[in-house]
C-alpha positions as a Python dict, from the first residue, in 0.01 Angstrom:
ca = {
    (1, 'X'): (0, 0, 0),
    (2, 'X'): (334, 232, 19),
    (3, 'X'): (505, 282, 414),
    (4, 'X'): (672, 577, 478),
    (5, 'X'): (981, 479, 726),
    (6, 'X'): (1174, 807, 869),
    (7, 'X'): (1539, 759, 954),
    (8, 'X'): (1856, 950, 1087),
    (9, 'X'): (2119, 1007, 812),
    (10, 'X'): (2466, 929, 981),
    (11, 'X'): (2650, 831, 1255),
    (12, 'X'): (2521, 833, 1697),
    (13, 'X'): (2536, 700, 2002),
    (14, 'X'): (2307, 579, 2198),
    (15, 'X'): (2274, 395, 2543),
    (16, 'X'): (2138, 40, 2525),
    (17, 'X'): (1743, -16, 2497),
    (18, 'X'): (1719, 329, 2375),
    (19, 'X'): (1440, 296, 2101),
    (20, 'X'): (1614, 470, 1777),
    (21, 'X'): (1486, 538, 1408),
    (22, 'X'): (1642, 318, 1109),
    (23, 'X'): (2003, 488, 1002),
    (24, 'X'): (2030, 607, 693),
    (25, 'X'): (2345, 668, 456),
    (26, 'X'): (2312, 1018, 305),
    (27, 'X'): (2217, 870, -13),
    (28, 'X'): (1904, 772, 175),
    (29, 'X'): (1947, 381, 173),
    (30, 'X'): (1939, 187, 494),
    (31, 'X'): (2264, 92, 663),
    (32, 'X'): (2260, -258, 797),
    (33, 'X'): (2601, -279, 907),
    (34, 'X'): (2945, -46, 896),
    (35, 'X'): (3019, 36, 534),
    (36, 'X'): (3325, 121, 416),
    (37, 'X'): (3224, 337, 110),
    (38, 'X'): (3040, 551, 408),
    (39, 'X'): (3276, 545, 636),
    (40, 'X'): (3544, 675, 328),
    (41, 'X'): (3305, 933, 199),
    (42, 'X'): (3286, 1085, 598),
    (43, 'X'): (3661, 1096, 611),
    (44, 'X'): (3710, 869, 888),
    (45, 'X'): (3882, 564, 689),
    (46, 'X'): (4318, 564, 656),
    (47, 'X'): (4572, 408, 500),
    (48, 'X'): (4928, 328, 529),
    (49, 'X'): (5214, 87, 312),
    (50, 'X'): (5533, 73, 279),
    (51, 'X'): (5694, 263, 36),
    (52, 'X'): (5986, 15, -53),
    (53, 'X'): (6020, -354, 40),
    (54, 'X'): (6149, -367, 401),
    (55, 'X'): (6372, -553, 548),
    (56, 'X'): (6147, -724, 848),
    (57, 'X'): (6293, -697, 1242),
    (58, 'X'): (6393, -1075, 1349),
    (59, 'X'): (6064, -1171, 1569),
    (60, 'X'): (5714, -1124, 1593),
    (61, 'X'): (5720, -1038, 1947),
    (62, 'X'): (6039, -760, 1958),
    (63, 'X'): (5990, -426, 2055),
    (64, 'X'): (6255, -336, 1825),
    (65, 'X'): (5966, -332, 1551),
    (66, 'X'): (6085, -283, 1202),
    (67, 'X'): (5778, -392, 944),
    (68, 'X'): (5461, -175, 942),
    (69, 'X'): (5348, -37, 1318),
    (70, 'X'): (4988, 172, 1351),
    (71, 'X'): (4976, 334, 1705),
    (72, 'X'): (4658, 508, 1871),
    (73, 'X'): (4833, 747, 2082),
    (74, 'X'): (4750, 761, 2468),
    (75, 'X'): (4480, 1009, 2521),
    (76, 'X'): (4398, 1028, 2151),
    (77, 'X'): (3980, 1006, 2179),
    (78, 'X'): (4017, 766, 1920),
    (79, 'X'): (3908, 392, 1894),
    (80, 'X'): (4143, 285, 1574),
    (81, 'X'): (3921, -68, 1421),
    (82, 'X'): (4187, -241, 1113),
    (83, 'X'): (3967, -267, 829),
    (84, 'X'): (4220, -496, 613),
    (85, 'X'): (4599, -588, 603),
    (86, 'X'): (4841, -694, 317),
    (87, 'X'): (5177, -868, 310),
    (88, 'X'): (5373, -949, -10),
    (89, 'X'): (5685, -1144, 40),
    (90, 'X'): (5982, -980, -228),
    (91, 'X'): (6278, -1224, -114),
    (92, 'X'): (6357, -1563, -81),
    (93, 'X'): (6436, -1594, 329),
    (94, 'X'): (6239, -1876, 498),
    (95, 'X'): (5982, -1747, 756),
    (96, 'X'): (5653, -1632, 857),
    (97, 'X'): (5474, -1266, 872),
    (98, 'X'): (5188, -1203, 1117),
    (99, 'X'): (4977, -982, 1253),
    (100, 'X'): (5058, -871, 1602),
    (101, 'X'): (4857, -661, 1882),
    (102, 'X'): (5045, -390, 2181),
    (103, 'X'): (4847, -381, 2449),
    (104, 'X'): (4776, -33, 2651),
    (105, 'X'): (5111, 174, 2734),
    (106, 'X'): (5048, 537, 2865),
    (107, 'X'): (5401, 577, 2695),
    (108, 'X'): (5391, 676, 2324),
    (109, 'X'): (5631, 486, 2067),
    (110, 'X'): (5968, 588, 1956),
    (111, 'X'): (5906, 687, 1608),
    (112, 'X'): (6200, 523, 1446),
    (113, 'X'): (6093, 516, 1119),
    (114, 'X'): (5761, 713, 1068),
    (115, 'X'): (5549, 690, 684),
    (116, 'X'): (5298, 938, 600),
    (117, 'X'): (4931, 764, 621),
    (118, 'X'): (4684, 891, 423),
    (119, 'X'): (4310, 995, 380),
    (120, 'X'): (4126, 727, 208),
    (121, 'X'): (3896, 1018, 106),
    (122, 'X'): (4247, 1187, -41),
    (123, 'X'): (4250, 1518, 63),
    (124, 'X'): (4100, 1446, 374),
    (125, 'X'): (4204, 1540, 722),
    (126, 'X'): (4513, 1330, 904),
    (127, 'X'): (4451, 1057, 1121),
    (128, 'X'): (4486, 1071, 1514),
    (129, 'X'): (4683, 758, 1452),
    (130, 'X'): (5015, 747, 1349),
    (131, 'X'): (5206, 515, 1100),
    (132, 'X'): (5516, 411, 1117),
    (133, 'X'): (5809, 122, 870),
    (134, 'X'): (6039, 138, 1242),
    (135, 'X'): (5914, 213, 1593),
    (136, 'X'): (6087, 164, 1915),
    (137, 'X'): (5753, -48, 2120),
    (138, 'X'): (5726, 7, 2507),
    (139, 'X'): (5636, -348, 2560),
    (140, 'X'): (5643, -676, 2331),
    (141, 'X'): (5323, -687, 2126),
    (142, 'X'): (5120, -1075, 2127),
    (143, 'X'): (5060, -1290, 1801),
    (144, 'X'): (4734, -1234, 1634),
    (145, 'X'): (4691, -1416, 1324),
    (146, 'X'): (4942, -1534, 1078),
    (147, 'X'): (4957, -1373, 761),
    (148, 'X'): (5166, -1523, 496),
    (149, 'X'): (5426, -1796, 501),
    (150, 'X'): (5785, -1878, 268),
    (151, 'X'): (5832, -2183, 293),
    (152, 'X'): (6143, -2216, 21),
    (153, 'X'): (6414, -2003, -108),
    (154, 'X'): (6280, -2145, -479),
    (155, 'X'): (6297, -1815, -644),
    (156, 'X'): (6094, -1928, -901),
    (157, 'X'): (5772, -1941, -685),
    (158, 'X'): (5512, -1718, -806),
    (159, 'X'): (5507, -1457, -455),
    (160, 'X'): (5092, -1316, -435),
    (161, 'X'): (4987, -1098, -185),
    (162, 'X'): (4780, -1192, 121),
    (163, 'X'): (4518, -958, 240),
    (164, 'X'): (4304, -1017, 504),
    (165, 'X'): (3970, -805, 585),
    (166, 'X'): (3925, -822, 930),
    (167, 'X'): (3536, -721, 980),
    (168, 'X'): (3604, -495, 1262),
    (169, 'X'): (3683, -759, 1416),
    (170, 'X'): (3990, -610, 1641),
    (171, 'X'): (3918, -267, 1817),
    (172, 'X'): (4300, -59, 1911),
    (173, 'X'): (4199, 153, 2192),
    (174, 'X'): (4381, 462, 2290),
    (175, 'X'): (4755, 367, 2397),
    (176, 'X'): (4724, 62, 2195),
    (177, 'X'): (4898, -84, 1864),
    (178, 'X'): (4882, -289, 1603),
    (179, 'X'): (5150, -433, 1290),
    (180, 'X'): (5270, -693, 1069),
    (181, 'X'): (5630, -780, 1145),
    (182, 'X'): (5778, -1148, 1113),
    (183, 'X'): (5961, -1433, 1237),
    (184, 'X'): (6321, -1407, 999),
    (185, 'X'): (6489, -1079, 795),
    (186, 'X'): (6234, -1144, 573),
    (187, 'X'): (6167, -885, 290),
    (188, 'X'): (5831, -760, 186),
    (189, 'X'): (5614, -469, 159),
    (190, 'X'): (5314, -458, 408),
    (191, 'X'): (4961, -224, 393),
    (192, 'X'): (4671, -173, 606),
    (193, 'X'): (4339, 60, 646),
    (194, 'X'): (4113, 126, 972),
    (195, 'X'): (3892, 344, 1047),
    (196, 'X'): (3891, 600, 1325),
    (197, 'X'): (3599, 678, 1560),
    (198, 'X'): (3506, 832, 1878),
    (199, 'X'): (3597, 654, 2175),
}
């Protein structure tokens, strides 16, 4: 014996205990978490890299940021959520990259440096956030995670990429930032995606 199930194709919000039909994706199958094809095919999902290996800013907590800087821009109505990151080191200097976290500045960031992010769904609209390989940061940004590690100027050790997919795991509210810079002048080239929703 068949059950019909009815269900809402796409995105809402709803208040807590608020009894709500199954979401759908517009293909019509069920959505059991956030997916990232979805979220791509409904424009909301970015990208930015570096277009050249950079030469990293010495320190992970400087506000003289030189690396790869994504910053939700006070009063945006954005919540930016890091879907993945990527560091590949191109040198041979001794040090560590990581990913770091701004906390809330009603102050936006001197664009030293800005890169053009894109529209995972290409064509797509802009994102409210803004990219950037310099940036001038109102305050020093905290160590998240660590990313990737040189640990000898051998230059014959094979250099692979680390990328990390975060879950959703981090949320950058409005005002907020997030990057990958490192420890020494390390050189490298750095990527990331998020996603953009309403906050």
């Amino acid at each position: 014996m068949s059950i019909d199930v009815n269900g809402r194709v796409g995105p809402a919000k709803y208040a807590d205990g608020t009894l709500t039909p199954p979401r759908l994706a517009n293909d019509g199958s069920l959505v059991l978490a956030p997916s990232y094809q979805e979220a791509v095919f409904r424009g909301n999902v970015f990208f930015a890299a570096n277009q050249a290996a950079v030469t990293f800013s010495v320190g992970l907590t400087t506000t003289t940021a030189v690396g790869l800087i994504i910053a939700n821009p006070p009063g945006s109505g954005k919540l930016v959520i890091p879907l993945q990151v990527e560091f590949v080191n191109t040198g041979v200097i001794v040090g560590t990259a990581g990913l770091v976290v701004r906390g809330y500045s009603a102050t936006a960031i001197a664009h030293t440096t800005a890169l053009t992010p894109l529209n995972a769904r290409l064509g797509g609209a802009t994102p409210i956030a803004t990219a950037d390989q310099g940036a001038g940061l109102t305050s020093a940004p905290s160590v998240w995670k660590a990313l990737y590690s040189v640990l000898s100027t051998n230059t014959g050790v094979i250099s692979s990429a680390a990328l990390y997919d975060l879950g959703g795991s981090l949320i950058i509210p409005q005002g907020c930032a997030y990057g990958i810079l490192a420890t020494t002048a390390m050189t490298g080239f750095c990527s990331t995606t998020w996603m953009e929703v309403d906050a």
